[in-house]
C-alpha positions as CSV (number, residue, x, y, z in Angstrom):
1,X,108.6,127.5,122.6
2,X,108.8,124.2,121.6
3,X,110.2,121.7,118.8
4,X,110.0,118.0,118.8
5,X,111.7,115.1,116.7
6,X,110.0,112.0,116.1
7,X,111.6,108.6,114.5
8,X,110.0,105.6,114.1
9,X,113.2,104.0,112.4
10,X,113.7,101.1,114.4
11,X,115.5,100.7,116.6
12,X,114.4,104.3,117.3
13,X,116.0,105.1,120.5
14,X,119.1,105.4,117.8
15,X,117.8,109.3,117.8
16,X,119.7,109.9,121.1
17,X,123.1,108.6,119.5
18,X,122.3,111.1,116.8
19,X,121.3,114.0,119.1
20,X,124.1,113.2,121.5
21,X,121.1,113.4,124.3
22,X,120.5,110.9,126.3
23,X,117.0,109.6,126.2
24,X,116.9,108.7,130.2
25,X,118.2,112.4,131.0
26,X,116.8,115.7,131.0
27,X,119.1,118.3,130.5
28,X,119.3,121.9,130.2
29,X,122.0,124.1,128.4
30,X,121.8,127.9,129.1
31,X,121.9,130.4,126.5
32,X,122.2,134.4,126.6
33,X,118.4,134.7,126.1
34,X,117.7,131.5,128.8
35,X,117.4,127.8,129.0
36,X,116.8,125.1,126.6
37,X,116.1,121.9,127.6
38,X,116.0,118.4,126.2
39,X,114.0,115.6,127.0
40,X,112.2,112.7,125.1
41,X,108.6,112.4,126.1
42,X,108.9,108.7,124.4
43,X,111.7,106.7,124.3
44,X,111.1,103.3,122.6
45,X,112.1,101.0,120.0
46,X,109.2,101.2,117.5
47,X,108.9,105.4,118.5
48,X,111.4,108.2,120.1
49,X,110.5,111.4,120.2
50,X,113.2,114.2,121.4
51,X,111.7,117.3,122.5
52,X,113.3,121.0,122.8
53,X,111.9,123.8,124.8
54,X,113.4,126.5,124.9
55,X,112.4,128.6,128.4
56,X,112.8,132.4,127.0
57,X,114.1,135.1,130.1
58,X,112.2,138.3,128.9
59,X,114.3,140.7,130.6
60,X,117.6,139.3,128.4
61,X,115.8,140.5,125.5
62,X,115.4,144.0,126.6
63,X,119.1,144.4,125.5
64,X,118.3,143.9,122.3
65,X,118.1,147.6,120.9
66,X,118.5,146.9,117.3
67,X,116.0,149.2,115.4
68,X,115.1,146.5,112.7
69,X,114.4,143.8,115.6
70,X,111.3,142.4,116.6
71,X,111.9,143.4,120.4
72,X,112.5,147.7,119.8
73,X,110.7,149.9,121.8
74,X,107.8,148.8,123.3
75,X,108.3,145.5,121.9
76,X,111.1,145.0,124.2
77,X,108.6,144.4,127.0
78,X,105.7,142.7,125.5
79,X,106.7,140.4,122.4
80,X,105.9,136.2,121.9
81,X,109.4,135.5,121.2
82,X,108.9,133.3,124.5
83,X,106.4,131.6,122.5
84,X,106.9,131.8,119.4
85,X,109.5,129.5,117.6
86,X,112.1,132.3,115.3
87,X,115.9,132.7,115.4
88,X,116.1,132.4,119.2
89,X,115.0,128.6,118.5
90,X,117.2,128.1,115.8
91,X,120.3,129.4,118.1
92,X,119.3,127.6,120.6
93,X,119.6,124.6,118.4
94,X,123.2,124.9,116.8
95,X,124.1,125.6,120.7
96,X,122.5,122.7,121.6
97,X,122.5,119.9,118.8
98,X,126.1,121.1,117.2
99,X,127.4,118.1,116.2
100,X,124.2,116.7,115.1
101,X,124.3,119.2,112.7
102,X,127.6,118.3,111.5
103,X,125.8,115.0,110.6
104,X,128.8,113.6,112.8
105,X,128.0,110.1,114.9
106,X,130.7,108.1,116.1
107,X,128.8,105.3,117.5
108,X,126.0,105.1,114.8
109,X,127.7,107.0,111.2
110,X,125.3,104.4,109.3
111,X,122.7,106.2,110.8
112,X,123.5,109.8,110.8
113,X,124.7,109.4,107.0
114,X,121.5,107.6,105.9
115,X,118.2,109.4,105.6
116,X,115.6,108.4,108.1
117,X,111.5,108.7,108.7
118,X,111.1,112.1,110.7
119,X,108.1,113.8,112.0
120,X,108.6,117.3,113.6
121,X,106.4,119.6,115.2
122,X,106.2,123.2,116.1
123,X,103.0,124.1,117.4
124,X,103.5,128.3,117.2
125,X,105.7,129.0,114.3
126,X,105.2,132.7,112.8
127,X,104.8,132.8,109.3
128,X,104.8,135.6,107.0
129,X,103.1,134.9,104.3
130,X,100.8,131.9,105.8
131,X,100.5,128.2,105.1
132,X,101.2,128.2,101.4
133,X,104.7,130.1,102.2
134,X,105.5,127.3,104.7
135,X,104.9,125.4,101.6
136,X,106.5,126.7,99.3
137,X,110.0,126.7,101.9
138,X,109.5,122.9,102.8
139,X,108.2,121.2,100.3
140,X,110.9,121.2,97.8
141,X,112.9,119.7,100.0
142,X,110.9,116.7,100.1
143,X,109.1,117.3,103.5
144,X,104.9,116.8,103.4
145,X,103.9,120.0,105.1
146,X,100.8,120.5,106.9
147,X,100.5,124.0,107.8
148,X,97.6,125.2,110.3
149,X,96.6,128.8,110.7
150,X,96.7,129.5,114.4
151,X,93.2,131.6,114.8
152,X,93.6,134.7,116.6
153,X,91.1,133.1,119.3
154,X,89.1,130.3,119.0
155,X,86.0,132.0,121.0
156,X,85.8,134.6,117.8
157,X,86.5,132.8,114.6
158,X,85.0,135.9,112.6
159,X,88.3,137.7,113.5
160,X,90.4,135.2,111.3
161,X,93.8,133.8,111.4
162,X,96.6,135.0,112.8
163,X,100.2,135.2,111.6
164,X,101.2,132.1,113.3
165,X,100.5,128.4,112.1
166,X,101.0,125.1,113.5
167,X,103.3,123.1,111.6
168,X,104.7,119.6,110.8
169,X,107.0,118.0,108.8
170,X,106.9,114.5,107.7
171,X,109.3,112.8,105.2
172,X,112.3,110.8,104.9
173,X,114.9,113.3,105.8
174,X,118.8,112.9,106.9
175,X,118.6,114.2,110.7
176,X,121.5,116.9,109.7
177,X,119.7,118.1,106.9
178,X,116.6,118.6,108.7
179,X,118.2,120.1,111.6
180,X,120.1,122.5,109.4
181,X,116.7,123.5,107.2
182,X,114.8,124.1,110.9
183,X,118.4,126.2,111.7
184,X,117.8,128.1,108.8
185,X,113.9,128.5,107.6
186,X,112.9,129.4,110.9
187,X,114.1,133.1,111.4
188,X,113.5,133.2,107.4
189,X,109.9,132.2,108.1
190,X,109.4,135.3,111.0
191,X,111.5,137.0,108.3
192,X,113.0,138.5,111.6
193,X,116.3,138.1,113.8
194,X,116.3,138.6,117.5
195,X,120.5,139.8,117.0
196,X,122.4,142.0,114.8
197,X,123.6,140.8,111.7
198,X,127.1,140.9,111.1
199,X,129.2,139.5,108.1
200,X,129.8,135.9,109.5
201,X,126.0,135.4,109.0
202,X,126.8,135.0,105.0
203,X,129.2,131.8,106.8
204,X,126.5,130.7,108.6
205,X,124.3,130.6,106.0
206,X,126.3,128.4,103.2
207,X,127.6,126.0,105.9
208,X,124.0,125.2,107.0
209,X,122.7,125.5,103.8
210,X,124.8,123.2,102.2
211,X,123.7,120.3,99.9
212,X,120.2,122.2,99.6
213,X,120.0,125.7,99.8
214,X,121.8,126.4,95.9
215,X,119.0,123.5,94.7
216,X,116.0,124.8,96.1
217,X,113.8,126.7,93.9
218,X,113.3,130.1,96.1
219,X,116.4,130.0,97.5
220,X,117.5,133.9,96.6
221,X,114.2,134.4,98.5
222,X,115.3,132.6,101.7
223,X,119.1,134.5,101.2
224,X,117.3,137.6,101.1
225,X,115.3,136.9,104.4
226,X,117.8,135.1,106.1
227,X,120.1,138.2,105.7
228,X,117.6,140.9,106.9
229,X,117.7,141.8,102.7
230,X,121.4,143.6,103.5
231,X,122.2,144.1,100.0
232,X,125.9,143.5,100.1
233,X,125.3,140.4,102.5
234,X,123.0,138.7,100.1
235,X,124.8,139.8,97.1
236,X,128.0,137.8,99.0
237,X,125.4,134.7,99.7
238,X,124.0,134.4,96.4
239,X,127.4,134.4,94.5
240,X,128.8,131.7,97.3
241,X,125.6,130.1,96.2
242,X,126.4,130.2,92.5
243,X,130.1,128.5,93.0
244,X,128.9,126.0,95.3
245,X,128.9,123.4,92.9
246,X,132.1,121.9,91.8
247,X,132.1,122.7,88.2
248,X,132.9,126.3,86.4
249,X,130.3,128.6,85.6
250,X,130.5,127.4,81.2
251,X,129.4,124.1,82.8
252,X,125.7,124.8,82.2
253,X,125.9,125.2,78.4
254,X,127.6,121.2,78.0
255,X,125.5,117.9,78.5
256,X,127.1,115.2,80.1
257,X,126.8,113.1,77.4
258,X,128.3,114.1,73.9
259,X,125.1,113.5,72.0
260,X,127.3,113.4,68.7
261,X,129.9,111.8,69.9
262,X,133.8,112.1,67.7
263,X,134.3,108.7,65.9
264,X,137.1,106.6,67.7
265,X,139.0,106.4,64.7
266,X,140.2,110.3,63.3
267,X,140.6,109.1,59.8
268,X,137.1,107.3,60.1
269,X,133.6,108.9,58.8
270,X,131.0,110.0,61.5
271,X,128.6,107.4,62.4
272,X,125.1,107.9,59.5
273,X,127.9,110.3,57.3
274,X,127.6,110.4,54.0
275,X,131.0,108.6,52.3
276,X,134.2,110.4,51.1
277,X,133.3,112.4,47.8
278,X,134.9,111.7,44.8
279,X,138.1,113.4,43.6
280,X,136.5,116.5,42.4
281,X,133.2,116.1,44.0
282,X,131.8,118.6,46.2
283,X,132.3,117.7,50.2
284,X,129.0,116.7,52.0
285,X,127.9,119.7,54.7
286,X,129.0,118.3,58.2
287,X,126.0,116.8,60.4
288,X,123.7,119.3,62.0
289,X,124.3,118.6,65.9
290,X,121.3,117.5,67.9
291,X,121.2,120.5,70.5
292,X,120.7,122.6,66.9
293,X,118.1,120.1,65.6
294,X,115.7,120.4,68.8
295,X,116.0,124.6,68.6
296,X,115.2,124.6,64.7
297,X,112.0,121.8,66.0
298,X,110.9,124.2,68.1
299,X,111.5,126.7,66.2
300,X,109.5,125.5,63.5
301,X,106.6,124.6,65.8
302,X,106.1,128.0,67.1
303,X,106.2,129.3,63.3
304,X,103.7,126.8,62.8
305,X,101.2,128.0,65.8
306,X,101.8,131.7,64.5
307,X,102.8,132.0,68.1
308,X,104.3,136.1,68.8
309,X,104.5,135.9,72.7
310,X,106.6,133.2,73.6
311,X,107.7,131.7,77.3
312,X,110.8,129.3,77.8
313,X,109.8,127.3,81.0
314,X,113.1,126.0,82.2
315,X,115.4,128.2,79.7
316,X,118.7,127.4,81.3
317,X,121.4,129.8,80.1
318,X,119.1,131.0,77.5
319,X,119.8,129.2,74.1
320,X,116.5,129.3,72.8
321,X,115.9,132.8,74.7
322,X,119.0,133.9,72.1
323,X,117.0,132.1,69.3
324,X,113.8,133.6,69.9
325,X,115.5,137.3,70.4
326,X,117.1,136.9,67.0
327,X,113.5,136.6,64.9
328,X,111.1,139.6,64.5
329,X,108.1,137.3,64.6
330,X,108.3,137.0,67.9
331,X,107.5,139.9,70.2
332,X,107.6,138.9,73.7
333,X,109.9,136.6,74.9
334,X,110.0,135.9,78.5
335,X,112.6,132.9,79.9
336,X,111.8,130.9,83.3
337,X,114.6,129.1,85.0
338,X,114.8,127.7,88.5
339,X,118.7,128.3,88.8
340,X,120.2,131.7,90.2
341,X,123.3,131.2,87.7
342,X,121.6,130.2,84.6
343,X,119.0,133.2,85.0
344,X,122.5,135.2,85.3
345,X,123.8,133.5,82.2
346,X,120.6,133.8,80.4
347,X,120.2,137.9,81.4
348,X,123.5,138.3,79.7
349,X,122.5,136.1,76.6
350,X,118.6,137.6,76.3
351,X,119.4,141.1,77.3
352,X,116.7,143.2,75.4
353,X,117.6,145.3,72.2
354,X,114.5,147.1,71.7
355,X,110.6,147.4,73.7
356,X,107.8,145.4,72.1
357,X,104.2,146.4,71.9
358,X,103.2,149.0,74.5
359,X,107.0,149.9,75.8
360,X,106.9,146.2,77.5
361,X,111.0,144.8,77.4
362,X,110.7,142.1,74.3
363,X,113.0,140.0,76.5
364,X,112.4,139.3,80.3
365,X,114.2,136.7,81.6
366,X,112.8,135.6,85.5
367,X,113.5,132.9,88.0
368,X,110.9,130.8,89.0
369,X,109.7,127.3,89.6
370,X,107.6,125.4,87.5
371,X,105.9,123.6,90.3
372,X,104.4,126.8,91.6
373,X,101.4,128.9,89.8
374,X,102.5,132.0,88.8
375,X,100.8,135.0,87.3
376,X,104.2,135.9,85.0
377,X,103.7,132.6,83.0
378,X,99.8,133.6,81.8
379,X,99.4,135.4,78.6
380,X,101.8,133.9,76.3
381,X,100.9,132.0,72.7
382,X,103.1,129.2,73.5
383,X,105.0,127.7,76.1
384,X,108.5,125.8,75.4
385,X,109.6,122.9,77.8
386,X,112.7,121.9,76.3
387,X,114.4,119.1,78.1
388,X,112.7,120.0,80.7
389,X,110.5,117.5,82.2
390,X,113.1,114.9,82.7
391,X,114.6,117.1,85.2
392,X,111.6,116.8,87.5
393,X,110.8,114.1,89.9
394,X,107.9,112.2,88.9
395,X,105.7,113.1,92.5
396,X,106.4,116.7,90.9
397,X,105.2,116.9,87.8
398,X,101.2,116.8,88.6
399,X,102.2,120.5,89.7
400,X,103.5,121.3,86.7
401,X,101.2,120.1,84.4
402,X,98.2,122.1,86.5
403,X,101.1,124.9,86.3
404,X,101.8,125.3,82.6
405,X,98.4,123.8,81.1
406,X,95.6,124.2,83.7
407,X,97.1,127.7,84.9
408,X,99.5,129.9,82.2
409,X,97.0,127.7,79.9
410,X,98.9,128.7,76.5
411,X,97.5,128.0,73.0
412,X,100.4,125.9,72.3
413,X,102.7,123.8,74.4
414,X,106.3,122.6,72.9
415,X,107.4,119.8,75.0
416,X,110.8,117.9,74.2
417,X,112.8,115.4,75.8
418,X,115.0,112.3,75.6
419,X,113.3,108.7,73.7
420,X,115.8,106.1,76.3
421,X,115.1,103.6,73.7
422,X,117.5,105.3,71.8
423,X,120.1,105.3,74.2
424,X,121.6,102.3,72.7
425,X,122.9,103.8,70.1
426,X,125.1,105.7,72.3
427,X,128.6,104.0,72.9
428,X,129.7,103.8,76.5
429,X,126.6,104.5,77.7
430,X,125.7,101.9,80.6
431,X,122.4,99.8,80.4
432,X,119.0,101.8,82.0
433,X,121.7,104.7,82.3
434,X,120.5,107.5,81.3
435,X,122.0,110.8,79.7
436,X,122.3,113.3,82.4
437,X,123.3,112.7,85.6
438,X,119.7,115.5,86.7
439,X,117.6,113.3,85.1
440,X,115.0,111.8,87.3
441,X,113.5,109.3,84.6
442,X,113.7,109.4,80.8
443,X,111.0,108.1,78.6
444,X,110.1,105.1,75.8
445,X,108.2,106.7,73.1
446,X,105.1,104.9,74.5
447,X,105.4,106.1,77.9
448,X,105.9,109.7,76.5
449,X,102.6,109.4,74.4
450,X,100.3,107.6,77.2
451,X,101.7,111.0,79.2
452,X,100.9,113.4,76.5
453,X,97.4,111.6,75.8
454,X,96.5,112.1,79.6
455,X,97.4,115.7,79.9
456,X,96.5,116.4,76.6
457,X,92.7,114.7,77.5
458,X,93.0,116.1,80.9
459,X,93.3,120.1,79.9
460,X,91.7,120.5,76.8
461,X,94.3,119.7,73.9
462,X,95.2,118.1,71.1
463,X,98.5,116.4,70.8
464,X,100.9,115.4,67.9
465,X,104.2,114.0,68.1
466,X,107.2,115.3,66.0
467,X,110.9,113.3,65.9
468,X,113.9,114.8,66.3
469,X,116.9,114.0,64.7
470,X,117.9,110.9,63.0
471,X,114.2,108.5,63.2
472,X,116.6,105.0,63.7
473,X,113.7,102.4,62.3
474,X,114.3,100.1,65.7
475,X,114.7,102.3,68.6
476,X,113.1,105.8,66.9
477,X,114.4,109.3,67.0
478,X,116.8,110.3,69.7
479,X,114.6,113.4,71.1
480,X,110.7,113.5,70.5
481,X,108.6,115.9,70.8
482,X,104.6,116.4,71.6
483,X,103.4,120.1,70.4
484,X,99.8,120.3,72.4
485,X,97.4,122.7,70.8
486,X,94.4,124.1,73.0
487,X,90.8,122.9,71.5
488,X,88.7,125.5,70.1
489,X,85.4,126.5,72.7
C-alpha cells in the first residue's frame, strides 16, 4: 500500500526537515506486520514528493484472531490489507513519522507551525460508504477531495464499482494536521482495525484528533468508527470531546460581546433609557435585551407565516427550541446543531412533554450539518437560521443555501444575523472587529440584502427585511432580519 506527500512550498525539499527523512535516503523501519519504507520519488525546490509503502508480511497477519477483524477465518489467508491503505497504514505512520506528528521541527518550527500547500495520494483506499463519505470526512477540514470509485475490473464495467476509491487531497494544510487526519480517517474510512481495541485507543484518538476532531461536523460518527462503536469507549471519547475546549459547559448560552452592555457609571441611566421618573411617577420597564428581541422577531414571523412544523437550523443549546416548545401553535419542532455539547444542552432544554400529530415526539432535537442535504430537514413550514450564517465560512455557504432552500425547501425561511455597521455603537469594540470570536464575516445591511435578493431570485422566494432592536437612524438596527417566503406555482 502506498501514501505519498507532495509540497510545492518552496523551497520544498523543506518536507524532509518536517518528516525527519532524508530526501537522498531510502529507508525502511520494520513493523510487527512488515516493512515501511520511505523514499521521495522527487526531491526539488519548486516540488518534493515523500512517498510511504508499506510492504505487508501476510503470514504476520494470521495472528490476528480477533472475531470483529477484517483478517478472521478465512480472511486470515486471503485479505487486501497488503493493498489496501486501513489502520495498518496509519500505524505504520505514527511509527514512522512520530514527531512529524507532534508538529515538532527543530531546524524549520516556521515551517512545521505554518500551514503549507499539500497534495496526497492514496491510490486504494477502502471506503465504506463511497466517494461522497470520503467527502463528507475531508472536506470540512478544508481539503478538496477528489474521490474515484476503483471499478471492480476495468474489462467488465457492467459489474460496477467496488468498495475502494482512489483518493486525493489538495489544500492548504499544516503537515501535523494532515498527518494526524490520514492517522485517524483511515481505519474510520475501512470502518475496520487490523488489532484489538483496548482503552488507550480513547488516548489515541483525542491526542491525534486534537484541534479538529471536537470542530468537525460528523465527528461522533468518526468516534464511533474509530472505536469499533464500543459503547463505553465512545461514550469516554465523545465526553473528552465535549471538554476539549477551554471554557465550561454554561459557556455556550453567553456571547462574547455583552450586546447590552452595563453603563460605566452605576448611578448613570442605560444608554437610549428613558430619564429618572418623577417623585411619584411610575418607574419606566427596564430595556428588553437583544438576545429576547431576536426570539420575539422570530417568533412573530413564524405567527405571521401560520407556520405549525417548525426546524431550528443551527439551534445551539436550544433557546428558541424552549421558545417554540412553550406555544401550542406549533406542533413539530425539530432543532439542528452541529455541536455534540449544544445538542446535549439542547436535549435537556427541548425534551418533549407530549406527541404531536400521529404519535411523532413534538420535540426532536438532532445533530447535523447544514452543509450536507439531509432528508430530516424536509417537511417543515419554516426554517429558523438564527445567528447562524455568520458562523459559516463564505466558500461554505453555496451548500447551505442548496441545503435549506433548494433541498428542505420550507415555505418560510427566518434568517437573522449581525448589521457590522452597527458595531460602532459598541464601546470597546475594535475597528472591522467583529462580535464573536466564530464569526467568519458579518454583514452591512447592503451586503445582507444583495445576498438575500440572490438566493431569494435564485430558489423561488420572495424576501422582506425586518430590524431588530433599536433602528439607530445612521448605522440601522443592530440585528436584521430577511424572512423569505416561497412563491406560489
Amino acid at each position: 500500500m502506498l501514501l505519498t506527500i507532495t509540497t510545492t512550498a518552496a523551497p520544498a525539499d523543506d518536507l524532509g526537515f518536517l518528516l525527519h527523512k532524508h530526501p537522498d535516503r531510502v529507508q525502511a523501519f520494520s513493523q510487527s506486520f512488515g516493512t515501511a519504507h520511505v523514499f521521495y520519488p522527487e526531491a526539488g525546490r519548486e516540488r518534493c514528493t515523500a512517498a510511504l509503502l508499506l510492504d505487508v508480511d501476510p503470514v504476520a497477519l494470521v495472528r490476528t484472531r480477533g472475531r470483529n477483524t477484517p483478517d478472521f477465518s478465512l480472511g486470515q489467508y486471503v485479505n487486501d490489507r497488503p493493498y489496501a491503505a486501513s489502520s495498518l497504514l496509519a500505524s505504520a505512520m505514527a511509527n514512522t513519522f512520530r514527531t512529524a506528528m507532534r508538529g515538532r521541527c527543530d531546524a524549520r518550527p516556521e515551517r512545521a507551525a505554518a500551514p503549507i500547500p499539500l497534495e496526497i495520494t492514496l491510490p486504494a483506499l477502502p471506503c465504506r460508504g463511497g466517494p461522497e463519505q470520503a467527502e463528507r470526512f475531508f472536506a470540512p477540514l478544508g481539503w478538496r477531495v477528489d474521490a474515484a470509485p476503483v471499478p471492480l475490473d476495468a474489462g467488465f464495467p457492467e459489474w460496477g464499482a467496488s468498495r475502494y476509491v482512489t483518493l486525493r487531497l489538495a489544500g492548504e494544510v499544516r503537515l501535523a494536521d494532515a498527518l494526524n487526519q490520514l492517522y485517524v480517517l483511515l481505519p474510520v474510512l475501512d470502518d475496520a482495525k487490523h488489532y484489538w481495541m483496548a482503552p488507550d485507543e480513547v488516548d489515541k484518538l483525542i491526542r491525534a484528533g486534537e484541534g479538529w476532531l471536537a470542530a468537525h461536523p460528523d465527528r461522533a460518527a468518526i468516534t464511533r468508527r474509530y472505536l469499533a462503536n464500543r459503547r463505553g469507549l465512545v461514550r469516554a471519547a465523545l465526553g473528552r470531546l465535549a471538554d476539549s475546549d477551554d471554557s465550561p459547559e454554561d459557556a455556550l448560552d453567553r456571547d462574547p460581546l455583552e450586546e447590552e452592555p452595563p453603563p460605566a457609571d452605576p448611578t448613570a441611566a442605560e444608554p437610549g433609557a428613558a430619564p429618572e421618573p418623577e417623585p411619584g411617577t411610575e418607574a419606566a420597564p427596564p430595556p428588553v435585551p437583544l438576545a429576547e428581541r431576536r426570539i420575539q422577531a422570530v417568533l412573530e414571523a413564524l405567527h405571521a407565516a401560520g407556520a405549525a412544523r417548525v426546524a431550528d437550523l443551527g439551534c445551539g443549546t436550544g433557546k428558541l427550541v424552549a421558545r417554540l416548545k412553550q406555544d401550542p401553535r406549533f406542533t413539530k419542532i425539530t432543532g439542528v446543531d452541529v455541536s455534540y455539547r449544544a445538542v446535549q444542552i439542547a436535549n435537556r432544554r427541548g425534551r418533549p412533554d407530549r406527541y404531536g400529530p400521529d404519535r411523532e415526539p413534538r420535540v426532536e432535537i438532532l445533530q447535523g450539518a447544514l452543509t450536507y442535504t439531509d432528508e430530516r430537514f424536509r417537511g417543515h413550514d419554516a426554517a429558523v437560521l438564527m445567528e447562524v450564517i455568520e458562523h459559516i465560512d463564505p466558500p461554505r455557504l453555496g451548500a447551505v443555501e442548496r441545503v435549506v432552500f433548494g433541498d428542505a425547501r420550507p415555505r418560510t425561511v427566518v434568517v437573522t444575523t449581525p448589521n457590522s455597521e452597527y458595531n460602532v455603537r459598541y464601546d470597546g469594540l475594535a475597528p472591522g472587529a467583529m462580535r464573536h470570536p466564530d464569526h467568519r464575516f458579518e454583514w452591512t445591511r447592503a451586503e445582507f440584502a444583495a445576498w438575500a435578493e440572490r438566493v431569494a431570485a435564485g430558489y423561488g422566494y420572495q424576501v422582506r427585511y425586518v430590524p431588530v432592536g433599536d433602528d439607530d437612524p445612521e448605522v440601522g438596527a443592530p440585528t436584521q432580519m430577511g424572512v423569505f417566503v416561497k412563491e406560489a406555482g
